[in-house]
Backbone bond lengths (Angstrom), bond angles and torsions (degrees), N, CA, C in turn:
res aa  C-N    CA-C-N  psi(-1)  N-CA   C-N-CA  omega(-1)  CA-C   N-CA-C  phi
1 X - - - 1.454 - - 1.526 109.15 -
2 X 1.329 118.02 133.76 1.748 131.22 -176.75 1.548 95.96 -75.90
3 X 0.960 111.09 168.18 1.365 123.14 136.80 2.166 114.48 -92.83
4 X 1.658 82.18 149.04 1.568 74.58 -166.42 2.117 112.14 -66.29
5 X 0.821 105.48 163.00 1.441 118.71 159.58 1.564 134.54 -41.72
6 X 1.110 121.30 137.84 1.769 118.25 153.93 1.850 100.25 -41.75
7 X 1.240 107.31 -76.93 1.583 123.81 -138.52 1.344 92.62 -122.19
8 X 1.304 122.45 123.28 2.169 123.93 152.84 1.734 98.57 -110.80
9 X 1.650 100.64 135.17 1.608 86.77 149.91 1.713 86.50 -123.06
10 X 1.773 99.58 158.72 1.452 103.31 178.63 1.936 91.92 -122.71
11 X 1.299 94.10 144.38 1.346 102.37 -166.44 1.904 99.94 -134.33
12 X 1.457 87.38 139.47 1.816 100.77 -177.75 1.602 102.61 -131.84
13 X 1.766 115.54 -160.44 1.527 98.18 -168.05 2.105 94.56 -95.95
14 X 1.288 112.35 -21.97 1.449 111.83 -170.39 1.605 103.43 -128.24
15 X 1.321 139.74 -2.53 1.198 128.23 153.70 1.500 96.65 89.91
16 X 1.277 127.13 29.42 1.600 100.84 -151.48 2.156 75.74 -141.41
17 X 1.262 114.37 -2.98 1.598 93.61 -178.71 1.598 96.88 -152.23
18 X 1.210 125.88 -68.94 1.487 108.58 -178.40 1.611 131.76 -86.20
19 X 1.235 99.91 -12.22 1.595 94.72 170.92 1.401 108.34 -88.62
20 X 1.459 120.77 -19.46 1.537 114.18 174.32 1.303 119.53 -62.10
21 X 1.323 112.27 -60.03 1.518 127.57 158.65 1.489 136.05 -26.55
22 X 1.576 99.64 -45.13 1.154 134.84 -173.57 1.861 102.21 -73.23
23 X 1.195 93.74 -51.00 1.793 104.41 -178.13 1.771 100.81 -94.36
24 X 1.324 152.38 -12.83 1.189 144.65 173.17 1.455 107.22 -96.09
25 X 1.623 139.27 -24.71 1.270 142.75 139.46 1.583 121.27 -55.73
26 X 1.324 132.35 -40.91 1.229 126.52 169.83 2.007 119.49 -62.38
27 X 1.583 96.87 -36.16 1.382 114.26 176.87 2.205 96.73 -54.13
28 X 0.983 120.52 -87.76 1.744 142.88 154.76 1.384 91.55 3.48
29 X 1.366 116.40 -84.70 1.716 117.18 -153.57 1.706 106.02 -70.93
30 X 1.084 130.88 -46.93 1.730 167.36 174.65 1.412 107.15 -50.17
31 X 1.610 108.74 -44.94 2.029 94.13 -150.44 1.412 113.52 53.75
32 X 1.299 103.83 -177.09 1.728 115.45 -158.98 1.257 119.54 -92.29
33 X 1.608 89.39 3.04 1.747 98.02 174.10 1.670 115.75 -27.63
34 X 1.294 96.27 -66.49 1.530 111.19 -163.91 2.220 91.10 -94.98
35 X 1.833 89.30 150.46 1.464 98.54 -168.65 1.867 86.77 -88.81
36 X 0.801 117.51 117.48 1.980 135.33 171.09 1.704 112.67 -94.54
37 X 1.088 98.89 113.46 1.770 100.05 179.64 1.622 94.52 -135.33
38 X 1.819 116.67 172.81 1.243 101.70 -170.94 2.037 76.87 -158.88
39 X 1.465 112.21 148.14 1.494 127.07 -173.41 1.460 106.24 -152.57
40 X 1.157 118.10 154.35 1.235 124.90 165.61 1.509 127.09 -110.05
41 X 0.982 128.05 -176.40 1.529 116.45 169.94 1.901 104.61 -94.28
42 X 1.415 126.99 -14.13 0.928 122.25 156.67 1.194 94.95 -128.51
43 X 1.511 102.04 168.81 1.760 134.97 161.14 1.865 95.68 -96.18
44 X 1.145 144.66 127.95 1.261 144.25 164.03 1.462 125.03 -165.15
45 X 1.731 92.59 2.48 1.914 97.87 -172.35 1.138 81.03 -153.78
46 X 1.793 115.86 155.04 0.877 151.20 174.50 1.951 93.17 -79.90
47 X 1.312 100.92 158.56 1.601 111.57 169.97 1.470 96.24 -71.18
48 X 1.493 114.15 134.73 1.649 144.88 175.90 0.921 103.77 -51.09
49 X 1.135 117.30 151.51 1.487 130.92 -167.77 1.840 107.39 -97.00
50 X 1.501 102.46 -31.60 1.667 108.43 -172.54 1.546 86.45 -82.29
51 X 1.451 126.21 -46.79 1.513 127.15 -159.65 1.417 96.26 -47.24
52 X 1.460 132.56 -64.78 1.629 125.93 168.39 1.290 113.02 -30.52
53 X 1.371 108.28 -69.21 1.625 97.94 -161.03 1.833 117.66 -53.17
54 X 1.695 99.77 -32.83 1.292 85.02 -161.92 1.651 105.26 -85.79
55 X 1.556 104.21 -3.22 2.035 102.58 166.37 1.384 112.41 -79.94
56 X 1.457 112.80 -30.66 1.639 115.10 166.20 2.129 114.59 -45.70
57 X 1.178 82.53 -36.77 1.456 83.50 167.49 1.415 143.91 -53.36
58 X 1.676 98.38 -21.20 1.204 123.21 -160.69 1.374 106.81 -146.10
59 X 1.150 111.39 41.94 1.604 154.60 -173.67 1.955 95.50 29.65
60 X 1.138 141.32 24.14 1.525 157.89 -176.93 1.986 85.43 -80.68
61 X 1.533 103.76 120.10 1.403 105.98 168.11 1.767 115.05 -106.25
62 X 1.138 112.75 99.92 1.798 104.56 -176.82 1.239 86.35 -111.36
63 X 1.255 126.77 52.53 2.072 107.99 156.56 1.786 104.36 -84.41
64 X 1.134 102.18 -1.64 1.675 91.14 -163.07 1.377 93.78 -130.96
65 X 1.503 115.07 39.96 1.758 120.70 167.67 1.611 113.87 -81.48
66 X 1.158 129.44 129.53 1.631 117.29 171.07 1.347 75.05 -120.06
67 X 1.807 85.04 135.02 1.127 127.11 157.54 1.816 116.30 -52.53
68 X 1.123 125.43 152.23 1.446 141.81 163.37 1.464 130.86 -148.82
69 X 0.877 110.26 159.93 1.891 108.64 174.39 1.239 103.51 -124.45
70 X 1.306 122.37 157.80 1.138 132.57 162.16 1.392 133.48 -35.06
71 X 1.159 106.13 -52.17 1.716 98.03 150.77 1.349 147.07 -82.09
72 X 1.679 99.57 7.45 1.316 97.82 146.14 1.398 144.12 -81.91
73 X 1.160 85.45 -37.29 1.765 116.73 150.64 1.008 103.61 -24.95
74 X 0.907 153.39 -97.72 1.603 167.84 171.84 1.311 121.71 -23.96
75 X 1.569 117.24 -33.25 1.534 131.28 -177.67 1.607 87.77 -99.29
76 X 1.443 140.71 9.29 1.347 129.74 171.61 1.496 104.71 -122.80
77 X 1.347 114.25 3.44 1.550 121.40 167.01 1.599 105.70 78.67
78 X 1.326 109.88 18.42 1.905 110.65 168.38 1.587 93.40 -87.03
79 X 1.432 138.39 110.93 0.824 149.53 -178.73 1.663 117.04 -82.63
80 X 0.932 133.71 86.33 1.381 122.71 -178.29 1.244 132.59 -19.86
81 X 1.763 111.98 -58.20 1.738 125.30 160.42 1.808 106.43 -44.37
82 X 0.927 114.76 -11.53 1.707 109.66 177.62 1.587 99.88 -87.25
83 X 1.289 124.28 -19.18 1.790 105.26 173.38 1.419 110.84 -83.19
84 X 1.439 101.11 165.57 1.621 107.92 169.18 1.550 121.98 -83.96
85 X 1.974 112.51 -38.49 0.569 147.35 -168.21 1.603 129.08 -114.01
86 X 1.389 141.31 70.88 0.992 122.51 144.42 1.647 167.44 -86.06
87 X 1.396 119.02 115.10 1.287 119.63 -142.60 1.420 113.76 -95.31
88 X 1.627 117.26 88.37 2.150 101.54 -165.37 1.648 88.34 -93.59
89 X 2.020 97.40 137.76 1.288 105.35 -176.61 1.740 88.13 -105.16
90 X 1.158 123.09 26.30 1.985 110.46 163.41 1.417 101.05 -136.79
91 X 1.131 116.02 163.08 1.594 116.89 174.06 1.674 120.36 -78.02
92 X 1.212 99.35 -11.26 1.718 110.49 170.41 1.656 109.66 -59.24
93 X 1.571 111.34 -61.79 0.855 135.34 -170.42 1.429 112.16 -72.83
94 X 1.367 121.56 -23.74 1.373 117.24 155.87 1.118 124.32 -60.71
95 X 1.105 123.79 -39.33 2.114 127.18 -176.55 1.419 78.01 -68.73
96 X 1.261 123.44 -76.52 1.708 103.87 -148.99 1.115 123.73 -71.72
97 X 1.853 130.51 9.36 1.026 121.78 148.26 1.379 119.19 -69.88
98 X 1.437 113.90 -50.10 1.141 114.68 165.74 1.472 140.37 -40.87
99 X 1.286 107.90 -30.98 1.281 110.11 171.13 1.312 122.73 -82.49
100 X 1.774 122.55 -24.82 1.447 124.65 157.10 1.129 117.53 -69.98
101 X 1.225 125.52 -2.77 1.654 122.83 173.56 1.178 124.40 -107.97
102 X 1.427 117.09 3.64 1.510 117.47 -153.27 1.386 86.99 -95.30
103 X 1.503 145.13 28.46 1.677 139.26 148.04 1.334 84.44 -102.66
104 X 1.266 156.71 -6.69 1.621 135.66 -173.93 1.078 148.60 -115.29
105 X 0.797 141.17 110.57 1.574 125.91 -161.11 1.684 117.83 -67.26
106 X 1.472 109.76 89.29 1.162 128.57 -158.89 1.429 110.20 -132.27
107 X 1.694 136.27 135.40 0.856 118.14 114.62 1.612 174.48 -22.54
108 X 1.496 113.56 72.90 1.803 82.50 177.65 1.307 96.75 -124.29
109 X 1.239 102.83 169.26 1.469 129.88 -151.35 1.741 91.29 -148.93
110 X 1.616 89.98 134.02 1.594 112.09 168.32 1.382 102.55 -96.19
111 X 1.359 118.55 127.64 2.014 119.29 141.39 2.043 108.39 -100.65
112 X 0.417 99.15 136.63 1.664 107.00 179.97 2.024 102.83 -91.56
113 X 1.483 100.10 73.22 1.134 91.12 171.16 1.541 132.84 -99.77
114 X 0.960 149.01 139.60 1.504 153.17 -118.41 1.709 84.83 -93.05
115 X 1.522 110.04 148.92 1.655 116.26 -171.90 1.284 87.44 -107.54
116 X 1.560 132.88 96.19 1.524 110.35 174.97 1.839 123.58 -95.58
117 X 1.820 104.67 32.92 1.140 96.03 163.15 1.578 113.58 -101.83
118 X 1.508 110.56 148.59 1.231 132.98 -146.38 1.815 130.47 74.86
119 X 1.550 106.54 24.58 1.203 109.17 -163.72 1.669 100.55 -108.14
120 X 1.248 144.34 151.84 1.599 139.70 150.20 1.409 100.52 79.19
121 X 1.344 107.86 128.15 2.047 122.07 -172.09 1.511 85.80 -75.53
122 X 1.035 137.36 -72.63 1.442 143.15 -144.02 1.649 112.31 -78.61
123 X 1.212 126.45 171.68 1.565 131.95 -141.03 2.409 68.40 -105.05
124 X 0.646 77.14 -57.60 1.763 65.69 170.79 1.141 146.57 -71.80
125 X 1.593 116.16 -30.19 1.100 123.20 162.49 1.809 118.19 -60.65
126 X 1.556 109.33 -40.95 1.606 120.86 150.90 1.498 100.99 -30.49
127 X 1.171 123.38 -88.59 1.485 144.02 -140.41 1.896 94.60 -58.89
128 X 1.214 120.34 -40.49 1.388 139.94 149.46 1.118 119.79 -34.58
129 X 1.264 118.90 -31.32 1.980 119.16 -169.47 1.841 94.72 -91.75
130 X 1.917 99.07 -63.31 1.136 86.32 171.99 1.259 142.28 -43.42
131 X 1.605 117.08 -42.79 1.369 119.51 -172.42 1.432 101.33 -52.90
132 X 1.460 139.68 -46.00 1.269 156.55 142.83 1.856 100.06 23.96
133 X 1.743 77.24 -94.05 1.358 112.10 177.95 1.372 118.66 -20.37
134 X 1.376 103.67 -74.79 1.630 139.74 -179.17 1.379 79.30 -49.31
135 X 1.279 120.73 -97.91 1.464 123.50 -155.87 1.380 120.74 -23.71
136 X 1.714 121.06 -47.28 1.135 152.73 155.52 1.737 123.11 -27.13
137 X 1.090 121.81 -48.35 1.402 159.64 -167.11 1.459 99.89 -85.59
138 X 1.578 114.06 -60.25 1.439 124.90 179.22 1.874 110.91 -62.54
139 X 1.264 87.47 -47.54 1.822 89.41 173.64 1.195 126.47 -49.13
140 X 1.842 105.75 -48.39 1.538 126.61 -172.76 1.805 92.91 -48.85
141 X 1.533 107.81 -74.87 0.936 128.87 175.13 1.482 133.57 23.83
142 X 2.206 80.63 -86.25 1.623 122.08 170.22 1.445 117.41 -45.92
143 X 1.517 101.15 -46.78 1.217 119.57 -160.53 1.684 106.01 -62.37
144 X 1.504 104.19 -45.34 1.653 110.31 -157.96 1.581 80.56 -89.92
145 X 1.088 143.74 -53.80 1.378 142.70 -141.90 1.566 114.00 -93.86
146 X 1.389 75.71 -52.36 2.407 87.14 -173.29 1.468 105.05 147.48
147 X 1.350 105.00 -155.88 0.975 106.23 162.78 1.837 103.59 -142.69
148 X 1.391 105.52 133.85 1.699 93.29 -136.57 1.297 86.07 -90.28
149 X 1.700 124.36 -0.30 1.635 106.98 173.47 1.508 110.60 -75.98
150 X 0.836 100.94 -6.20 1.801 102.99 -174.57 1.719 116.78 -82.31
């Protein structure tokens, strides 16, 4: 078990389902100890509509997430080389962390977490993929961090 970090950013390909999650669940279990930010390699979707509900579950509020990309990031002066930690949960988002870091002495780290948009016909079977996800995210989590009720 690590001790947690200064700085995580968690990075996905649109910012709009697992890095939100990813960074509004770490905020929940964590406190503000550690600085949590979350980017995508694009901006192109609004935050998911199931991704809320199924963090509402788990009392995590992302209705009021704006989305970003990485290069906005940058045009808002959140500098990437300022984290300790970066975590891309898609393989998109891995090259292009990698490639903004490759002057830095930085961490990133892949989790391979499941993309469950486009997954399940039904308004539940959806809600099912996510919980997935979420659930998924929470494990990674435990694993690297703890489990901070303990």
């Amino acid at each position: 078990m690590e001790p947690l970090p200064q700085s995580v950013l968690f990075c996905c390909d649109h910012n709009a389902v697992r890095s939100p999650m990813a960074e509004g669940i770490m905020k929940k279990l964590y406190g503000t100890g550690t600085y949590v930010q979350s980017a995508g390699v694009k901006n192109d979707l609004e935050i998911d509509g199931f991704c809320i509900s199924v963090c509402q579950e788990v009392e995590v509020e992302l209705s009021r997430h704006q989305s970003r990309s990485f290069d906005e990031m940058e045009q808002w002066g959140d500098d990437i080389s300022s984290y300790d930690l970066v975590i891309a949960l898609s393989p998109a988002s891995q090259r292009r962390a990698l490639e903004l870091t490759r002057f830095f002495h930085l961490d990133v780290e892949y989790w391979p977490i499941m993309d469950p948009t486009g997954l399940g016909e039904t308004r539940d079977a959806k809600l099912e993929s996510y919980r997935q996800t979420r659930d998924q995210i929470i494990a990674r989590l435990k694993t690297r961090w703890g489990d901070p009720a303990a």
